[in-house]
C-alpha positions in Angstrom: -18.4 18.8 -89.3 -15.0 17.2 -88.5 -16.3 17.0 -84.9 -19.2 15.7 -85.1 -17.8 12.6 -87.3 -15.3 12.0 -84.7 -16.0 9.4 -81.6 -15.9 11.4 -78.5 -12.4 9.8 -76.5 -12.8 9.0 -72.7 -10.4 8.7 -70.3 -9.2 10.5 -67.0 -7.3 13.6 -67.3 -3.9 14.3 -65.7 -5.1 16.2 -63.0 -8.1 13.7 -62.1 -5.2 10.5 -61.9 -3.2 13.1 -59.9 -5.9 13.6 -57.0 -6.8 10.0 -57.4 -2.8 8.7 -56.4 -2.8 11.5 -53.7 -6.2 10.4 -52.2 -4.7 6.8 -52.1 -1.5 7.9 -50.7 -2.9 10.0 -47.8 -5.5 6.6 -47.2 -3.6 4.3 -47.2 -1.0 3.9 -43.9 -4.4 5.1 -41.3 -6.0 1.5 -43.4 -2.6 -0.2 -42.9 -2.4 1.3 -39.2 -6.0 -0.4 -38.6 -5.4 -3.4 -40.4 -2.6 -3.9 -38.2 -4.3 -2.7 -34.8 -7.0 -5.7 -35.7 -5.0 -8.5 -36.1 -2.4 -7.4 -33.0 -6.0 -7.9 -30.9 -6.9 -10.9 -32.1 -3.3 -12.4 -31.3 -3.3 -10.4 -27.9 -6.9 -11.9 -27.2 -6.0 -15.9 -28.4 -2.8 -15.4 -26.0 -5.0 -14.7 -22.8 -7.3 -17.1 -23.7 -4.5 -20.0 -24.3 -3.2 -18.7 -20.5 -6.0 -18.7 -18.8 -6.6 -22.1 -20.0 -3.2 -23.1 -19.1 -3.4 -21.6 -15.8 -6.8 -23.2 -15.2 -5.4 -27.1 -16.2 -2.6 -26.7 -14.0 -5.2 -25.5 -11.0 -7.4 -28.0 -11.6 -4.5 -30.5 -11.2 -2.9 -29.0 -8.2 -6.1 -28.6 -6.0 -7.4 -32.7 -7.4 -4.6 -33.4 -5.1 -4.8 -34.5 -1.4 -4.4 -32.2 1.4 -1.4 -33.3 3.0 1.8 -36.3 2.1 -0.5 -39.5 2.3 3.1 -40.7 3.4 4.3 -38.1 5.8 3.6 -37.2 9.4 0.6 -34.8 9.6 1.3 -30.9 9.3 4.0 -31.7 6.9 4.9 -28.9 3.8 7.0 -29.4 0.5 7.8 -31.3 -2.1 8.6 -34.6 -1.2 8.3 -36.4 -4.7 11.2 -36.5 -6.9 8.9 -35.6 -10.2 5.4 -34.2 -11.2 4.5 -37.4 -12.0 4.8 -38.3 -8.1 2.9 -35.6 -6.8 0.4 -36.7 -4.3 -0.2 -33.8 -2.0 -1.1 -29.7 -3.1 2.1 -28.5 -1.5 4.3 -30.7 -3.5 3.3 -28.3 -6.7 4.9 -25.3 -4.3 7.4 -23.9 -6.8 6.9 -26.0 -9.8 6.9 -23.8 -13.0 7.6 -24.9 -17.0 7.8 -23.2 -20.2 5.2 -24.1 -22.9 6.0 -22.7 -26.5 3.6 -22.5 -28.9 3.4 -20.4 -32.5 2.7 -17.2 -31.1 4.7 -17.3 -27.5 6.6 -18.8 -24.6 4.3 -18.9 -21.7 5.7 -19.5 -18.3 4.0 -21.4 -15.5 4.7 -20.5 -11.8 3.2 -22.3 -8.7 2.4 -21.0 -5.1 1.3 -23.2 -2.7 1.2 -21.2 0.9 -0.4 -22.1 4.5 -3.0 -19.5 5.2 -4.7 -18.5 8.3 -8.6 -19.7 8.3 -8.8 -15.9 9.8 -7.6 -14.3 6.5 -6.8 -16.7 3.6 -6.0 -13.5 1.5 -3.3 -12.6 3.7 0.4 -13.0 4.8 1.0 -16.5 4.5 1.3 -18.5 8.2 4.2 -21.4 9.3 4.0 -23.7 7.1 2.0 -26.8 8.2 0.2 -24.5 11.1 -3.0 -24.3 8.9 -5.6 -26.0 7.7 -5.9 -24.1 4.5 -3.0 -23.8 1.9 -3.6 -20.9 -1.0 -2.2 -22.2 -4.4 -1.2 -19.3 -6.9 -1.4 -20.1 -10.4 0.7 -17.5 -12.5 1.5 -17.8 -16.3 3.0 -15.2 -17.8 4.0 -14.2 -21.4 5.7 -11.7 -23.8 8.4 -11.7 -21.9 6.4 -11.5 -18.4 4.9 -8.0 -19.8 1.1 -10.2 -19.4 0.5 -12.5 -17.0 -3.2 -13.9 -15.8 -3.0 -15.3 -12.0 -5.5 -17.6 -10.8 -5.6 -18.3 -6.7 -7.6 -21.7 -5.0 -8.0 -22.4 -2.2 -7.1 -26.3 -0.7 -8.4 -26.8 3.1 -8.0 -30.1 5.6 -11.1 -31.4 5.2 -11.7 -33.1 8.4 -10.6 -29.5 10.5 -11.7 -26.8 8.1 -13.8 -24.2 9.9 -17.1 -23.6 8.7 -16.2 -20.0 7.0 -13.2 -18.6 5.8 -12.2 -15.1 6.0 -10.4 -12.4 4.0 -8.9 -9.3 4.6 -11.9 -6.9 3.5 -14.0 -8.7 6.0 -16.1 -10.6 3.7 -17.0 -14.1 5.0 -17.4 -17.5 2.5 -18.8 -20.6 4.3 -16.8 -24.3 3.5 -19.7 -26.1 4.8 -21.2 -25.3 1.2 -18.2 -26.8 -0.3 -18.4 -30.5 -1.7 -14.6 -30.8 -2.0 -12.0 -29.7 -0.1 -10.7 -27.2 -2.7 -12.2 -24.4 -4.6 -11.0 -21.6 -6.7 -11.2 -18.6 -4.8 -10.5 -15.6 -7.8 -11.4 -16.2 -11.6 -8.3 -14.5 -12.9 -6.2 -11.1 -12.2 -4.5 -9.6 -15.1 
């Protein structure tokens, strides 16, 4: 009769709280882990994008640029402006770099300008001012030049470009098609 009068008591036992904090425990660092994993993807993926958008400006700026020196004697190659702001020609970008910092990273900008060969403009680079096509290398680079994205245009003398261009593989890409002098030639390496 005593039992019946008393309220039944719920609760969780000892041994049910036991399982319960070792389920957790075993659970937990694999969610932590994937937590982790996600977000580290999401930064690595906002990093490339914020290169290859850097790496793109700085192409677009480089190959808006004239051929050659509107100053200098034909064939010339270099920098011959004392700043970026001065920069008339493609060449004159040929070593120019610069740090941008930002929240997540330092990215580092690197310029190439080279004179190619019509014959092979993914080839060894030619004396400079012998061509009528100059290769410009966009590289930025981050996390301490671990990941980089390269982008590579192409700039060509208008007036004497040849009506194909060729690379090394063999495959052929006409100019004539071209409305500018200058085009990019890959979308990006990594």
């Amino acid at each position: 009769m005593k039992t019946a009068l008393r309220k039944r008591i719920r609760g969780f036992s000892l041994m049910q709280m036991t399982v319960a904090v070792v389920v957790a425990a075993i659970a937990t660092p694999p969610i932590a882990m994937l937590v982790h994993e996600i977000g580290s993807r999401a930064t690595d993926a906002r990093q490339e994008a914020l290169a290859t958008d850097l790496a793109a400006s700085l192409m677009d700026d480089v190959l808006s640029k004239a051929f050659e020196d509107p100053q200098a004697a034909p064939g010339s190659f270099g920098v011959e402006e004392v700043s970026r702001a001065g920069y008339d020609d493609v060449d004159d970008y040929d070593g120019f770099g610069r740090t941008v910092t930002t929240d997540d990273d330092d990215f580092r900008t690197q310029v190439t300008v080279e004179s190619v060969s019509t014959d092979s403009v993914d080839g060894a680079a030619v004396t400079d001012g012998d061509s009528d096509v100059k290769r410009v290398t966009v590289t930025v680079s981050w996390n301490d030049g671990a990941r980089l994205v390269r982008l590579v245009g192409l700039s060509s003398n208008v007036d004497a470009a040849p009506d194909t261009v060729a690379f090394e593989d063999g495959t052929q890409y006409p100019t004539e098609a071209e409305t500018e002098a200058s085009f990019l030639l890959r979308a990006f390496e990594r």
